[in-house]
C-alpha positions as protocol buffer text, in pm:
chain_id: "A"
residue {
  index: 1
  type: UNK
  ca { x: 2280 y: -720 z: -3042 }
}
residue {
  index: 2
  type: UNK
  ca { x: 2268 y: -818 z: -2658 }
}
residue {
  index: 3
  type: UNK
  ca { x: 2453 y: -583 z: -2428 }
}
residue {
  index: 4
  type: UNK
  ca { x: 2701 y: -646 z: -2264 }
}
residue {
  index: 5
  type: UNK
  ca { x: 2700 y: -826 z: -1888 }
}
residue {
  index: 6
  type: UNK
  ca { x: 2788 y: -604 z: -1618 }
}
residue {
  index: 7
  type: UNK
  ca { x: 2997 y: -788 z: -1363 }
}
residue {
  index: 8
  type: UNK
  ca { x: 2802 y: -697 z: -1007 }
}
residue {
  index: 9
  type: UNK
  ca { x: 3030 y: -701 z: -668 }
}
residue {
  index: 10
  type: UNK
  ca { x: 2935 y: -663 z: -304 }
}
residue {
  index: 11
  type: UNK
  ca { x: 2952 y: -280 z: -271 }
}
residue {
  index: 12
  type: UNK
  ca { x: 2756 y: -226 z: -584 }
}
residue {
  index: 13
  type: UNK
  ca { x: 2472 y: -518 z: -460 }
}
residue {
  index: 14
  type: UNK
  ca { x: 2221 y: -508 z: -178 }
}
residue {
  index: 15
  type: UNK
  ca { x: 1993 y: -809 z: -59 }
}
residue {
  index: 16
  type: UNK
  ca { x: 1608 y: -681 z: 111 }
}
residue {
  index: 17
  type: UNK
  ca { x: 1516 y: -890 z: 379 }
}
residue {
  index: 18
  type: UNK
  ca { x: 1141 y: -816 z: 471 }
}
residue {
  index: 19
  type: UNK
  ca { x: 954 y: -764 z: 782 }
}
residue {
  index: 20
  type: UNK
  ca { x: 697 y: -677 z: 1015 }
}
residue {
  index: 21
  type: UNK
  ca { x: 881 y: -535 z: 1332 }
}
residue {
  index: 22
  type: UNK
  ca { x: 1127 y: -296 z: 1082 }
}
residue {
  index: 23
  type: UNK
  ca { x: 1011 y: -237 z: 724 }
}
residue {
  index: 24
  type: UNK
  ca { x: 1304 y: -415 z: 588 }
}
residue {
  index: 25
  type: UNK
  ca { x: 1665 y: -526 z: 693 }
}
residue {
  index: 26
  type: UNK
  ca { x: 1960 y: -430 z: 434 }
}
residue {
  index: 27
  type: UNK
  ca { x: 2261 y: -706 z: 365 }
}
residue {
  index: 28
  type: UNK
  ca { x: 2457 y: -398 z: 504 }
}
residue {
  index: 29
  type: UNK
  ca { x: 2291 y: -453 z: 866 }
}
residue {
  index: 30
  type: UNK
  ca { x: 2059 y: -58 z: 803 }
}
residue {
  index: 31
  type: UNK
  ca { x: 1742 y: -160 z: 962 }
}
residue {
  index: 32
  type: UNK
  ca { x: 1426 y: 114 z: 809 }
}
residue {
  index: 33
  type: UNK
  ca { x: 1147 y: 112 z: 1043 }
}
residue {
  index: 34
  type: UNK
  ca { x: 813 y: 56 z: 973 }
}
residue {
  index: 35
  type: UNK
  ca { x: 566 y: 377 z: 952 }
}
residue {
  index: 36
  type: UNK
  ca { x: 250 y: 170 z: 1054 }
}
residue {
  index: 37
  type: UNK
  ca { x: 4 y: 454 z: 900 }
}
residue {
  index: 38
  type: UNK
  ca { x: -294 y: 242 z: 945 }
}
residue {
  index: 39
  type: UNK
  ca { x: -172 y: 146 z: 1291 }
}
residue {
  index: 40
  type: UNK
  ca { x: -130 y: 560 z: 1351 }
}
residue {
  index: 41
  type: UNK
  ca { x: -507 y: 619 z: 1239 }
}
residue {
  index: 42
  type: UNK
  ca { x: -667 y: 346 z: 1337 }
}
residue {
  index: 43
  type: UNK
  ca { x: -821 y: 538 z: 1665 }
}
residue {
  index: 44
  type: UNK
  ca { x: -983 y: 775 z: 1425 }
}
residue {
  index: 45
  type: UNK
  ca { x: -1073 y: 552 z: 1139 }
}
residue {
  index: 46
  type: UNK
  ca { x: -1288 y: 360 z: 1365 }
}
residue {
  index: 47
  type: UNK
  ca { x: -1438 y: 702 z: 1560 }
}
residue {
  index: 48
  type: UNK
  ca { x: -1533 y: 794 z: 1210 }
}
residue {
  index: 49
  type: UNK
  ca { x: -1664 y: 444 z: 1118 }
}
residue {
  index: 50
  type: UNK
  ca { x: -1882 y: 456 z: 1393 }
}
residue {
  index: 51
  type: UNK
  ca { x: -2009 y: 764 z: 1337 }
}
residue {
  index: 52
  type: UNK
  ca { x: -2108 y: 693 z: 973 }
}
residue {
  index: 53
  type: UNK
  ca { x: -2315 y: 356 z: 1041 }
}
residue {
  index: 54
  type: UNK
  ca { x: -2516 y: 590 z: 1287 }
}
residue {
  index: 55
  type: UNK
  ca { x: -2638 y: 800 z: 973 }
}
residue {
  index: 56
  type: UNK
  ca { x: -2957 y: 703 z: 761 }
}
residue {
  index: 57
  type: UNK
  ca { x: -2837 y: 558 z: 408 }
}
residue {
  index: 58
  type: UNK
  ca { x: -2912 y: 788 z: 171 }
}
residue {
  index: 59
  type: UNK
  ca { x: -2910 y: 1070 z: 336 }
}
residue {
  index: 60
  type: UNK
  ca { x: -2698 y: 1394 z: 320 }
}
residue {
  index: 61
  type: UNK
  ca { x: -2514 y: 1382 z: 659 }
}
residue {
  index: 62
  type: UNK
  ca { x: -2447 y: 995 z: 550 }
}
residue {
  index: 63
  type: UNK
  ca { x: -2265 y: 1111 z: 256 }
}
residue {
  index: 64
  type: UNK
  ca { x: -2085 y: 1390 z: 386 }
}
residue {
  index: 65
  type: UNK
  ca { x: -1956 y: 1130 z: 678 }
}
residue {
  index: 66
  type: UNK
  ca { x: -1869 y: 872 z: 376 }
}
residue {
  index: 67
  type: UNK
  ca { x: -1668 y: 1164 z: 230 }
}
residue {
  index: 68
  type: UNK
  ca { x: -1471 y: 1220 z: 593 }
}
residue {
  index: 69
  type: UNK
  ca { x: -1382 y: 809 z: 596 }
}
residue {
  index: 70
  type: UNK
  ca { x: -1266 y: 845 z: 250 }
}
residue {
  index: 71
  type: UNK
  ca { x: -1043 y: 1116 z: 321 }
}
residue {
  index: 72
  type: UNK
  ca { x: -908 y: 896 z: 637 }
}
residue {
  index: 73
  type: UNK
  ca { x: -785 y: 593 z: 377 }
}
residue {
  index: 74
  type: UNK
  ca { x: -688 y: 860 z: 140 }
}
residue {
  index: 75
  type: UNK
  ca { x: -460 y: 1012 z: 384 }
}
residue {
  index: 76
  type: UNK
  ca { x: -319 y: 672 z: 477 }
}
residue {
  index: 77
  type: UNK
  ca { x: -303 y: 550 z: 137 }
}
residue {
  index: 78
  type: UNK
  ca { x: -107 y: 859 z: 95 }
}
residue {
  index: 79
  type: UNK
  ca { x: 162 y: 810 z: 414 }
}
residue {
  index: 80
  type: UNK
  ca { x: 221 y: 419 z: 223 }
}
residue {
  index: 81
  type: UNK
  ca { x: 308 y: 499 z: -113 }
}
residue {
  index: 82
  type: UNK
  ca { x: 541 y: 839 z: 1 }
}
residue {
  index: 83
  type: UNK
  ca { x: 737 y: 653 z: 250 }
}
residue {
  index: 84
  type: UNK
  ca { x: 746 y: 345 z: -40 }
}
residue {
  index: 85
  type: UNK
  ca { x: 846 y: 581 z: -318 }
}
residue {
  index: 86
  type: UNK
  ca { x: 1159 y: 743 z: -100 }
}
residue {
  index: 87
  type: UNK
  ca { x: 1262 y: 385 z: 9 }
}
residue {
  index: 88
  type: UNK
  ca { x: 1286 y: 263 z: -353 }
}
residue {
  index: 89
  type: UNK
  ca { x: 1401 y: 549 z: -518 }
}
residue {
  index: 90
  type: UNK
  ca { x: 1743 y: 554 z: -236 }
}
residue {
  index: 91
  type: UNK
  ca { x: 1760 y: 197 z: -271 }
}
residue {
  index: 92
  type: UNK
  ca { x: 1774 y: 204 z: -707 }
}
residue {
  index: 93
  type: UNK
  ca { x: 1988 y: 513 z: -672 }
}
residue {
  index: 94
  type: UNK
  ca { x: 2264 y: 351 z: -437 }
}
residue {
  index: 95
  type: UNK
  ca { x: 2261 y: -2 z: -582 }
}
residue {
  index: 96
  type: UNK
  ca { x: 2330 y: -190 z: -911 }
}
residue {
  index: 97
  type: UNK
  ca { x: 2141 y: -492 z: -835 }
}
residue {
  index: 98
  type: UNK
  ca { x: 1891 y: -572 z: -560 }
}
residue {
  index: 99
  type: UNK
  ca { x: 1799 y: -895 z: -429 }
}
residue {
  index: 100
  type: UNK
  ca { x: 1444 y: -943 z: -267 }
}
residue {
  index: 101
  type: UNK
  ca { x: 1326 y: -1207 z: -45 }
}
residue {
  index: 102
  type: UNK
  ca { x: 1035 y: -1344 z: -193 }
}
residue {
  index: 103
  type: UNK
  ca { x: 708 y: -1358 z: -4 }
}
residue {
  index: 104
  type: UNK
  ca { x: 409 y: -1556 z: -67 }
}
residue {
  index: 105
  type: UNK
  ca { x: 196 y: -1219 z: 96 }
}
residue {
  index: 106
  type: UNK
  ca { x: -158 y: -1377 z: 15 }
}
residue {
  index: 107
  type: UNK
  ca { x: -86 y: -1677 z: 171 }
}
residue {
  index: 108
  type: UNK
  ca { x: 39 y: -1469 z: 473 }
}
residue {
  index: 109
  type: UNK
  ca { x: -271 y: -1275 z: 500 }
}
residue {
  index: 110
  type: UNK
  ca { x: -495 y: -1574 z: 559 }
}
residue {
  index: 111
  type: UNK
  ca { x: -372 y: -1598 z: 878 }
}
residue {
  index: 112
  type: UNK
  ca { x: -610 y: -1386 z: 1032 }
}
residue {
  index: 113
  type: UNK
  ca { x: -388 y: -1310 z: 1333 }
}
residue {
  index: 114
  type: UNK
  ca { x: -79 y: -1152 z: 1140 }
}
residue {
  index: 115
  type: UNK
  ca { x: -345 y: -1005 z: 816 }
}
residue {
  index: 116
  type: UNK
  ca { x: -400 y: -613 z: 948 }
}
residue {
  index: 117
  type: UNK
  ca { x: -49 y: -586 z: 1049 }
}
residue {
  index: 118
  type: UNK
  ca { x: 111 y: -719 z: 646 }
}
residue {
  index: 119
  type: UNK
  ca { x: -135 y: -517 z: 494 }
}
residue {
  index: 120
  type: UNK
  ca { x: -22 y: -158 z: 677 }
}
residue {
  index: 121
  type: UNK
  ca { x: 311 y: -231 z: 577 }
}
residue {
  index: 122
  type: UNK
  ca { x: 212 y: -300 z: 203 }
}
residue {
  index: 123
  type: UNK
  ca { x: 544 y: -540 z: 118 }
}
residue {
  index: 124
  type: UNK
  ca { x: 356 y: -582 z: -229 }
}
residue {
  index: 125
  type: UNK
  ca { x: 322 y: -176 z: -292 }
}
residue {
  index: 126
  type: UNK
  ca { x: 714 y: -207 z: -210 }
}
residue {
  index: 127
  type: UNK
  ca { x: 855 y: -437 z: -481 }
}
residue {
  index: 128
  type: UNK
  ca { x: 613 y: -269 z: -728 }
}
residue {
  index: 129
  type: UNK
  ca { x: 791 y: 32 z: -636 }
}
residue {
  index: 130
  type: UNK
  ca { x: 1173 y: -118 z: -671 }
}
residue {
  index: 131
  type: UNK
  ca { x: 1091 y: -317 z: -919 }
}
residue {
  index: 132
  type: UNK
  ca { x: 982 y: -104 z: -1131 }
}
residue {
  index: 133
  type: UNK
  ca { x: 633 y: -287 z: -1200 }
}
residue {
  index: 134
  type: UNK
  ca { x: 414 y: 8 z: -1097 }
}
């Protein structure tokens, strides 16, 4: 037996308009800025980088320095998904039914002048999240 349809109205409904310069735009006008955590350690991430192709492959102080620039993504893998997972879980919590734009994101990141920028704000993390996919 199917259950039954629940009727949605326009406080109970929310449409997600994507973006680069905020995170996302509500129907309801909220605008939630973007955290840009690559953008924030991007000074470091490239010290470090820079540091590590200095280093003889193989050795000890190369693998140590491989460990510090793994930490670096770690950390800003880390800032993505926590900022993604409080988004989505106020969004699911306040609304019965969410409408997303939908965004052809690998297409988007060919364009090699807009590709660093989509990829710290990690729209595709972002509907897994709401979605419920991941």
């Amino acid at each position: 037996m199917l259950p039954e349809k629940v009727k949605f109205n326009q406080k109970t409904t929310i449409g997600l308009d994507m973006g680069l310069t905020h995170f996302l735009i509500t129907s309801k006008s909220v605008k939630v800025n973007n955290p840009r955590p690559l953008k924030q350690q991007l000074k470091r991430l490239k010290h470090e980088q820079r540091k590590l192709s200095r280093k003889q492959k193989g050795s000890n102080n190369h693998n140590k320095q491989q460990i510090n620039l793994s930490k670096i993504h770690e950390r800003i893998r880390n800032i993505r998904e926590d900022f993604q997972h409080k988004l989505s879980k106020s969004i699911v919590c306040e609304n019965q039914a969410i409408a997303i734009e939908k965004l052809n994101i690998k297409g988007m990141l060919r364009n090699h002048n807009l590709a660093q920028s989509i990829s710290d704000v990690g729209w595709a993390g972002f509907i897994d999240c709401t979605c419920g996919e991941g």
